[in-house]
N, C-alpha and C positions, 0 to 999 in steps of 0.2 A: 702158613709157615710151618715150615716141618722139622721137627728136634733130633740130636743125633745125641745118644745117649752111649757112653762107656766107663767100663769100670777095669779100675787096677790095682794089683795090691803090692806091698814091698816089704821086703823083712829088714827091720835094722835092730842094732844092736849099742843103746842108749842106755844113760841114766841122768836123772837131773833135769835142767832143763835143755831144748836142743833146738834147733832151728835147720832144716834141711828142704832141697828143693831136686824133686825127683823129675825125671823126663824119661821118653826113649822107651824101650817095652821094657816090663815085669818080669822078672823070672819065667812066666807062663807065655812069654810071648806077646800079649796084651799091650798096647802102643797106647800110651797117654797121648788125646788128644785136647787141647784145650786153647783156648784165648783167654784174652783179657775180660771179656764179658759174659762169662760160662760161671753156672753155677757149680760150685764143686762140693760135694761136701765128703766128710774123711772121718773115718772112725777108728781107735787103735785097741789092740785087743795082745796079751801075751801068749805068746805059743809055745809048746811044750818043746823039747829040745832035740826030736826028730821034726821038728818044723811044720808036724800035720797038723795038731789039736791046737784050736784056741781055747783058751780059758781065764776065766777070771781069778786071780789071784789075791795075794797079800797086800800088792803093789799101785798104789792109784797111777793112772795113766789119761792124759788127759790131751786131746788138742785145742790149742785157744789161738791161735791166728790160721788161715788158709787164705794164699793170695795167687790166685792162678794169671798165669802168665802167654806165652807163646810156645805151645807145647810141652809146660811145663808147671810146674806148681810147688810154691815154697811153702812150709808149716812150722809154726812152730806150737812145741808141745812140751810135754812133761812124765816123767818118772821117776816116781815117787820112790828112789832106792840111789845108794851110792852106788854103787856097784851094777856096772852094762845088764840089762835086761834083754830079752829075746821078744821082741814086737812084730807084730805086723799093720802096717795102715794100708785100711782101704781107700780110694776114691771113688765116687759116683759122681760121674763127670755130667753136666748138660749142655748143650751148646744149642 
């Protein structure tokens, strides 16, 4: 059996808690591929505010649910701020 492995990333702009379900390609072109039975897993990280640098900040960011779907994948997550933050999550998709 042979795995097909892709990754994707998306910039959103959050605070508190949030629940969102991304599809379709990445800014980069990158095309989520996924089912229901693919491991996904998803990391979130803040980015400076030309959108290149990740970095760790002030702010705890956290995701605690990933339910991957039919070329798509809902999360939900957290940040640790009132006020919209500048994120990026990644995907490491496996199928």
């Amino acid at each position: 059996m042979g795995w097909n492995f892709n990754v994707t990333r998306w910039e959103i702009r959050e605070s508190k808690t949030f629940t969102l379900t991304f599809g379709g390609a990445d800014a980069d072109g990158n095309v989520l591929r996924c089912n229901d039975k693919s491991v996904v897993l998803a990391q979130i990280h803040e980015l400076s505010s030309d959108k290149k640098s990740p970095f760790i900040g002030a702010t705890s960011m956290s995701i605690d649910n990933v339910a991957p779907g039919d070329n798509a994948v809902t999360v939900r997550g957290s940040i640790g701020a009132d006020t919209d933050r500048l994120a990026r999550i990644t995907f490491f998709v496996v199928m």
